[in-house]
Backbone as ProteinMPNN parsed JSONL, in Angstrom:
{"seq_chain_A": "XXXXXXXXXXXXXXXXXXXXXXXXXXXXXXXXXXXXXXXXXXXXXXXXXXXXXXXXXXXXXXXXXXXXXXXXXXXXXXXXXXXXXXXXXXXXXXXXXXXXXXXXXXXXXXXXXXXXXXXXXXXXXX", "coords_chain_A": {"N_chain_A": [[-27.92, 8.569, -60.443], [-25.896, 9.866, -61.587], [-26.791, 12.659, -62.015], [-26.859, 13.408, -59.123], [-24.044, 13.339, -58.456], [-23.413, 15.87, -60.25], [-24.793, 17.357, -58.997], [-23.642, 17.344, -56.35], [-21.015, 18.143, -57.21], [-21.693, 20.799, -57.661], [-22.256, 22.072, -55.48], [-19.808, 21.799, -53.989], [-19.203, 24.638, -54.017], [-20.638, 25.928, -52.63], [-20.404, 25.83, -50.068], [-18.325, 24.507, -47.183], [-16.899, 21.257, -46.42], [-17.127, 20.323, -43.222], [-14.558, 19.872, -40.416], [-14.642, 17.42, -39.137], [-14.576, 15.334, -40.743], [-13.46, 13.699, -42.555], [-12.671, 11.913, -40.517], [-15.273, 10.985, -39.343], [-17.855, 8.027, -39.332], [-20.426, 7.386, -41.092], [-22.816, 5.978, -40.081], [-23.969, 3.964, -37.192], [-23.735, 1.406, -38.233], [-21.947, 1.268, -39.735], [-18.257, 0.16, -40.317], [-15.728, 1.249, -40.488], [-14.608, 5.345, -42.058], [-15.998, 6.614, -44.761], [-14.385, 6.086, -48.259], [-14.312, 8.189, -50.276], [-13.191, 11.238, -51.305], [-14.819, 13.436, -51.756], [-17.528, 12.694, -50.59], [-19.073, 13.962, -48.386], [-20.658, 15.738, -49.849], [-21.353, 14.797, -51.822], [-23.555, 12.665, -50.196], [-25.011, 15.437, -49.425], [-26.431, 16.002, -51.607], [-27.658, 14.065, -52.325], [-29.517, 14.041, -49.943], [-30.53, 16.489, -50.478], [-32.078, 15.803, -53.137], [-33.841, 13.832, -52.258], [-34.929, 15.378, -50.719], [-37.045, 16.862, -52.171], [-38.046, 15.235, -53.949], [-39.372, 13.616, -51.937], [-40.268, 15.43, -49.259], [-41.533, 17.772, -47.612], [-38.689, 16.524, -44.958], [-37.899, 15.377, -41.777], [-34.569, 15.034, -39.731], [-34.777, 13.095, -38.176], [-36.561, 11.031, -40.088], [-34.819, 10.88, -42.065], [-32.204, 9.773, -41.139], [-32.871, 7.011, -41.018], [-34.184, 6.321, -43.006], [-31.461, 7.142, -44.82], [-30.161, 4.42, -43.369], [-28.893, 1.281, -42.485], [-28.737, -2.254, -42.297], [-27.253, -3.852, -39.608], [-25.192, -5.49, -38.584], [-24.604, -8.161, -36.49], [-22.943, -10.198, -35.863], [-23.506, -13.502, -35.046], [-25.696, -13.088, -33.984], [-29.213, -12.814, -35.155], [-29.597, -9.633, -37.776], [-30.28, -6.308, -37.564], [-31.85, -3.388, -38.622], [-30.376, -0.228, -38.99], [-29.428, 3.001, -37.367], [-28.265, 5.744, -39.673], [-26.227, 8.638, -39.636], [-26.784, 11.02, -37.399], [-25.204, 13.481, -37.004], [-24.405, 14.495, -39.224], [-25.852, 14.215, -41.009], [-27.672, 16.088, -40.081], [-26.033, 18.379, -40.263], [-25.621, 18.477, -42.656], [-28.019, 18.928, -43.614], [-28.539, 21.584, -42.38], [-26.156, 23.341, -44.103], [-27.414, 22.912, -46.59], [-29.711, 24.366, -46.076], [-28.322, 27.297, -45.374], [-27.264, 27.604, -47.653], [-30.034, 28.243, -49.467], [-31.617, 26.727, -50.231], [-32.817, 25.187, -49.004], [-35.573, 25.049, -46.962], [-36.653, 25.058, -43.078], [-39.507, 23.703, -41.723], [-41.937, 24.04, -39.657], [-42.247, 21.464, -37.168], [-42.726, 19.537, -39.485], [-40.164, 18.993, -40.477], [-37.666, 19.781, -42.945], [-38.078, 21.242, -45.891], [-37.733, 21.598, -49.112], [-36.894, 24.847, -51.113], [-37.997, 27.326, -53.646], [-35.451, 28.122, -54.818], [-34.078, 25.79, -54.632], [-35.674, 24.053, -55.869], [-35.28, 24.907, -58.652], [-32.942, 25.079, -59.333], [-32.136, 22.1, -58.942], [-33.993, 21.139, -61.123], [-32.841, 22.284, -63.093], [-30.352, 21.48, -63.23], [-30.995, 18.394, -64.171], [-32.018, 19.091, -66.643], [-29.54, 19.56, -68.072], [-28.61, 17.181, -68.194], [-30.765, 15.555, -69.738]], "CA_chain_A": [[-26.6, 8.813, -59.883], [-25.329, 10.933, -62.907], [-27.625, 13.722, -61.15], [-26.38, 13.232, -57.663], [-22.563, 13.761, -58.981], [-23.41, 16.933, -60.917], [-25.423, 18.882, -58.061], [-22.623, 17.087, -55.68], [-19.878, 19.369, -57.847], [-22.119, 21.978, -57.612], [-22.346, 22.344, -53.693], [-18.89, 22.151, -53.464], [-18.858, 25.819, -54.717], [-21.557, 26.413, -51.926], [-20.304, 25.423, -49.127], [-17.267, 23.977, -47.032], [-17.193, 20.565, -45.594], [-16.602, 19.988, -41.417], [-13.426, 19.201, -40.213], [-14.421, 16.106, -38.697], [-15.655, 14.142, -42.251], [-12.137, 12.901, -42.882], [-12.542, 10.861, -39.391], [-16.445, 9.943, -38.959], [-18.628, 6.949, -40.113], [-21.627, 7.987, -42.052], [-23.433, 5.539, -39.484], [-23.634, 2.794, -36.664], [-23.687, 0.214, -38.986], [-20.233, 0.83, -40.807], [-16.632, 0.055, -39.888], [-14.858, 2.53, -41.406], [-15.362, 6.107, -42.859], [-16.585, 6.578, -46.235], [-12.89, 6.094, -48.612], [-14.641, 9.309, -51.303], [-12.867, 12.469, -50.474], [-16.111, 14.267, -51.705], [-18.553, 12.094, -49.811], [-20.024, 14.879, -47.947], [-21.3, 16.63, -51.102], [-22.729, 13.403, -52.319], [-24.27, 12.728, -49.311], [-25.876, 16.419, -48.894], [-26.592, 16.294, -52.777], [-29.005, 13.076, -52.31], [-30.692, 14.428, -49.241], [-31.776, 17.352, -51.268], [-32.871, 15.465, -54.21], [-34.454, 12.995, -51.818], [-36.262, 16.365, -50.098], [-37.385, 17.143, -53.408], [-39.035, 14.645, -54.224], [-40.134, 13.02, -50.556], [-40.354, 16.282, -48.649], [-40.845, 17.255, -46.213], [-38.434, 15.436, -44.286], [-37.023, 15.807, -41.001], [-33.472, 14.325, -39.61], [-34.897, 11.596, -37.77], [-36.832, 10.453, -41.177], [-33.698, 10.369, -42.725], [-31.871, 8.611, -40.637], [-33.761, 5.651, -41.263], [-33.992, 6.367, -44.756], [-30.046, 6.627, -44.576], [-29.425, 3.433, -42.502], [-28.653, -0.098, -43.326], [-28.653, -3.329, -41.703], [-26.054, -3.735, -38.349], [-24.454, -6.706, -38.506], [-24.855, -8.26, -34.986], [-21.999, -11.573, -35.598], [-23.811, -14.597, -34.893], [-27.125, -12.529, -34.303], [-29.9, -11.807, -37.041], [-29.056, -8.191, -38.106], [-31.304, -5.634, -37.315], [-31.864, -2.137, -39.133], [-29.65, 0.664, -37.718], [-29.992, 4.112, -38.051], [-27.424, 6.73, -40.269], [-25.368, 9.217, -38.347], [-27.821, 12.548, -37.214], [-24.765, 14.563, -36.805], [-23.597, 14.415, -40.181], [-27.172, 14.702, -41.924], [-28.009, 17.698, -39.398], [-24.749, 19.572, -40.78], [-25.967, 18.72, -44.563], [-29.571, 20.047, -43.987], [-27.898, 23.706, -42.069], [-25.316, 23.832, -44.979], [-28.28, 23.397, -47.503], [-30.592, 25.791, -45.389], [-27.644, 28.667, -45.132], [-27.041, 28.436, -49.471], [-30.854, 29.008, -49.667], [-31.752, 25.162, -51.122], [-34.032, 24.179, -48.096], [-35.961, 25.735, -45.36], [-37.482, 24.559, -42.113], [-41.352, 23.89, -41.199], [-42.557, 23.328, -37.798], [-43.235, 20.77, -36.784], [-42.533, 18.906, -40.398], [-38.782, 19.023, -41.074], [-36.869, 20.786, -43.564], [-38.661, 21.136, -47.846], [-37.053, 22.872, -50.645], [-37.365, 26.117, -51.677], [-38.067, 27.569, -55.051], [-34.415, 28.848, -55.603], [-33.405, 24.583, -54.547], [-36.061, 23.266, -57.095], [-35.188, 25.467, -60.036], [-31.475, 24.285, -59.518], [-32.426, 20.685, -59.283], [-34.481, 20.68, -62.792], [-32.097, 22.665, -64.253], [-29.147, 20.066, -63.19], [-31.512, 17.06, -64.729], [-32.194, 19.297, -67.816], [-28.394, 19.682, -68.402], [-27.978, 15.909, -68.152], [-31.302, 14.993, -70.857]], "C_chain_A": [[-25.86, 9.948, -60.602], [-25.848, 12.613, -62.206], [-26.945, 14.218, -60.127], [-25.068, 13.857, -57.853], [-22.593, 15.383, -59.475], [-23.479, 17.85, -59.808], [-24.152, 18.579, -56.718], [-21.261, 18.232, -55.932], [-20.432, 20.482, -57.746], [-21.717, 22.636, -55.859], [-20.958, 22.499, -53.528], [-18.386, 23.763, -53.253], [-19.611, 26.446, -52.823], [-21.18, 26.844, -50.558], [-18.756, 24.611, -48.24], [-17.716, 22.843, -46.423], [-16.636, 20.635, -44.125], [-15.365, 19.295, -41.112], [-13.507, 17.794, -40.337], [-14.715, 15.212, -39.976], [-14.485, 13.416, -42.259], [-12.012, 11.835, -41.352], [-13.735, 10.229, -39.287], [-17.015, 9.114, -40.319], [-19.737, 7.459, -40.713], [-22.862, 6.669, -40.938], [-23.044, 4.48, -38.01], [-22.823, 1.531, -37.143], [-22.784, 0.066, -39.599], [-19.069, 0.78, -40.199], [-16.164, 0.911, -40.033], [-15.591, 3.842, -41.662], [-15.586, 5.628, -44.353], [-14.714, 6.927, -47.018], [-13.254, 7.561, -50.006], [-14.255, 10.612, -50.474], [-14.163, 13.577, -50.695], [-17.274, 13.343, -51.602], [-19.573, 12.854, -49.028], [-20.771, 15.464, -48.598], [-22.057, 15.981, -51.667], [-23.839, 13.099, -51.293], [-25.465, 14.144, -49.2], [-26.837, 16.634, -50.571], [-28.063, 15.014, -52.831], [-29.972, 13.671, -51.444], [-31.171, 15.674, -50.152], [-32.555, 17.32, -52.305], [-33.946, 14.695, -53.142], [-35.724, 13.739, -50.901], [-37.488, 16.952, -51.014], [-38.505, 16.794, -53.849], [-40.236, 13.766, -53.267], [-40.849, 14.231, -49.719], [-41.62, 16.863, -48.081], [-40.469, 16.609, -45.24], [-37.88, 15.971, -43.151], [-35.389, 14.924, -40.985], [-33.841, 12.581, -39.208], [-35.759, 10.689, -39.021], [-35.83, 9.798, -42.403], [-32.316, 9.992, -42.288], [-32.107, 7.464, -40.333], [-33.54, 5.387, -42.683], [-31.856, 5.869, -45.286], [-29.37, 5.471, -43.965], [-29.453, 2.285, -43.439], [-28.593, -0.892, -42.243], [-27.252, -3.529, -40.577], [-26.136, -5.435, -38.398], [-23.994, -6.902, -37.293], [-24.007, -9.952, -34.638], [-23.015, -12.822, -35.634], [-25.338, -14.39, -35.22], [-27.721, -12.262, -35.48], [-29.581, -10.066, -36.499], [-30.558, -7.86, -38.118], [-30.814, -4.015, -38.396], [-31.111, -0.58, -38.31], [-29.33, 1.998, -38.321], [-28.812, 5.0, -38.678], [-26.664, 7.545, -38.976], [-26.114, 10.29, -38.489], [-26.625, 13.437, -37.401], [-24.222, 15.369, -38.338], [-25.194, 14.598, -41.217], [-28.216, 15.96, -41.092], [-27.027, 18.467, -40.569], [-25.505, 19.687, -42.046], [-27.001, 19.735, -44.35], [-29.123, 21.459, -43.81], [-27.317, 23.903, -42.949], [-26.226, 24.239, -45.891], [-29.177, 24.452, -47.526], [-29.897, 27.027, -45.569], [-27.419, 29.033, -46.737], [-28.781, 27.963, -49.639], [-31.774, 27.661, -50.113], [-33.022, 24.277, -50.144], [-34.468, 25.346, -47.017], [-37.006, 25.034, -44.481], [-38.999, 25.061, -42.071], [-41.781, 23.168, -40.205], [-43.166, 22.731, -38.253], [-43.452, 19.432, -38.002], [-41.154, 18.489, -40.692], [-38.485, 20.203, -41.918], [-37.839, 20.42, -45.326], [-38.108, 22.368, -48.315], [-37.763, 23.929, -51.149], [-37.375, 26.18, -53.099], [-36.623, 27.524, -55.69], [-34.072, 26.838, -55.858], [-34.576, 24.023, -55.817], [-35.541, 23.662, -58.427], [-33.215, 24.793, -59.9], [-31.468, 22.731, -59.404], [-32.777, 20.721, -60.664], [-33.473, 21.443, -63.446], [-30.661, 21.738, -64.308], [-29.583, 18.597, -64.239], [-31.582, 17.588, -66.056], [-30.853, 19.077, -68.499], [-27.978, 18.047, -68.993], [-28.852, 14.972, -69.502], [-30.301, 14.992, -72.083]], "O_chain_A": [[-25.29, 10.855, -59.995], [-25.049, 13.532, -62.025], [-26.453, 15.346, -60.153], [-24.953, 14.989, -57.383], [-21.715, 16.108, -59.007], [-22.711, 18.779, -59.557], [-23.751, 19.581, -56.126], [-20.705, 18.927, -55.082], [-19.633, 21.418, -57.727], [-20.971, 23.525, -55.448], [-20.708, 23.472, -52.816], [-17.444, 24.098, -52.534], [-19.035, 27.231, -52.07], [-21.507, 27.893, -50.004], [-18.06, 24.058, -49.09], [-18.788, 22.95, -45.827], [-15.503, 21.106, -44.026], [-15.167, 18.165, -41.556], [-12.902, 17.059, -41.117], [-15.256, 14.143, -39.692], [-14.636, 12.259, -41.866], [-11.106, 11.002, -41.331], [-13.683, 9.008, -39.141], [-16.865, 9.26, -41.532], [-19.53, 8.666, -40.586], [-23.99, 6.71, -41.429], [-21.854, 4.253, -37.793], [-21.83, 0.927, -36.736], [-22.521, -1.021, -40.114], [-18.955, 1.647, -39.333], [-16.45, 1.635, -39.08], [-16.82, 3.869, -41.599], [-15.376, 4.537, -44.883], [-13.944, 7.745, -46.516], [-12.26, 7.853, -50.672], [-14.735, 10.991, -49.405], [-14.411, 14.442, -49.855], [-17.999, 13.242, -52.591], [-20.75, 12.5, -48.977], [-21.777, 15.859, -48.01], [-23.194, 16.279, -52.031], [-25.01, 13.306, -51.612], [-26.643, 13.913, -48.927], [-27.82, 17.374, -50.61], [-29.18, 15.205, -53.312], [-31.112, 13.886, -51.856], [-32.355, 15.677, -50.488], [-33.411, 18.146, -52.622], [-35.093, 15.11, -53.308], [-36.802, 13.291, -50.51], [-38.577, 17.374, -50.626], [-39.54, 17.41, -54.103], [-41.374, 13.396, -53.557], [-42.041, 14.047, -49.473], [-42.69, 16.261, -48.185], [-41.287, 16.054, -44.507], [-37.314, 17.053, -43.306], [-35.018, 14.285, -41.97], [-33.468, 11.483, -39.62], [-35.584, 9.478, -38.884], [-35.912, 8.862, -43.197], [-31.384, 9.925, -43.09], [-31.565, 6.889, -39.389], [-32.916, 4.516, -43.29], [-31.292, 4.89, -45.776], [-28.14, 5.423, -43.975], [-29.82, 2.208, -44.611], [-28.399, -0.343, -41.158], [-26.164, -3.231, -41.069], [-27.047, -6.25, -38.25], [-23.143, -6.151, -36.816], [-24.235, -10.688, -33.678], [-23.287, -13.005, -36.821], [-26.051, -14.945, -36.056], [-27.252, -11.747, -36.495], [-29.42, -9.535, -35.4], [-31.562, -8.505, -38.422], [-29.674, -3.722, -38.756], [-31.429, -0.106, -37.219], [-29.024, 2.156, -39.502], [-27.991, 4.978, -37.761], [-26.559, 7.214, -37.795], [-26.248, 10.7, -39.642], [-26.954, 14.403, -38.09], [-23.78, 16.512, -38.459], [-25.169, 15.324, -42.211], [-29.229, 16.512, -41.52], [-27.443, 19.021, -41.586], [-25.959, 20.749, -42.471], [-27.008, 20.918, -44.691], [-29.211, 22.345, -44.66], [-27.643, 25.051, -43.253], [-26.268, 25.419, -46.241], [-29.453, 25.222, -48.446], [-30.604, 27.975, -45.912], [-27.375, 30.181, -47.178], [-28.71, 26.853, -50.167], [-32.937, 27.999, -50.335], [-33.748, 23.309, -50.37], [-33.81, 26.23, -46.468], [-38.023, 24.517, -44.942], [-39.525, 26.158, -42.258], [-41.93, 21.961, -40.014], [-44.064, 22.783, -39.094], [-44.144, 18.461, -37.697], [-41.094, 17.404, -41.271], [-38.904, 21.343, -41.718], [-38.109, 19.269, -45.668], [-38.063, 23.564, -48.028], [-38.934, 23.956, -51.528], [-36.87, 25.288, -53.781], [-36.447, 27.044, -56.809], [-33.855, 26.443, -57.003], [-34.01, 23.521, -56.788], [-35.37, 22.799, -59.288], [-32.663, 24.03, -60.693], [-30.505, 22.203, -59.96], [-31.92, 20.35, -61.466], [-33.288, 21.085, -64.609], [-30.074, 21.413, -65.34], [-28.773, 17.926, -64.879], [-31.254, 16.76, -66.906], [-30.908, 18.41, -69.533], [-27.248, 17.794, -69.952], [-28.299, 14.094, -70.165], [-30.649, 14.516, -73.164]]}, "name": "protein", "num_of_chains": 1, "seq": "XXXXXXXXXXXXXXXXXXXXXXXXXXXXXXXXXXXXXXXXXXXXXXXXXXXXXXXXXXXXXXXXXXXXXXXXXXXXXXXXXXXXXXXXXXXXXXXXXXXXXXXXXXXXXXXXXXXXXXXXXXXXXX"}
């Protein structure tokens, strides 16, 4: 988590967040938005550690990965998937500051410039 936070502060530098963040859910499955005014940065800061080290991933892989259990009242709860529109935006933000690039047909995996700024975030933190 300590990680996540760091390269999270970093991105902010990178990048702006989308109007809409201050109104949407981060999925089906939640009530509410997210109450972290830099939630988007955390959010785009895991998927690129999580491309990192999983990668290549596409959206629809990690919207699964991103989901959680939907609470269905009376019903057993079923698995329900993250929000695409909101882990699209991350991947293009990360793609346009240089941190990821697309592969047919696979999803999106990190580039050299995005690994060497990952280990050098974890080195900072040994």
């Amino acid at each position: 988590e300590p990680l996540i936070m760091e390269v999270a502060e970093k991105l902010e530098d990178d990048f702006e967040t989308p109007d809409w963040t201050e109104y949407v859910k981060t999925g089906v499955t939640k009530e509410k938005p997210p109450q972290q005014d830099n939630w988007y940065y955390i959010r785009s800061a895991s998927i690129l550690r999580r491309i990192y080290v999983d990668g290549p991933l596409g959206v629809s892989k990690l919207r699964t990965i991103y989901g959680d259990k939907k609470n269905n009242g009376h019903g057993p709860n079923h698995h329900g998937k993250a929000s695409g529109k909101v882990i699209r935006t991350a991947l293009q933000n990360l793609e346009e500051a240089g941190y990821l690039e697309e592969v047919e047909g696979e999803g999106r995996r990190i580039t050299d410039k995005g690994k060497s700024f990952l280990d050098e975030k974890s080195e900072e933190l040994r």
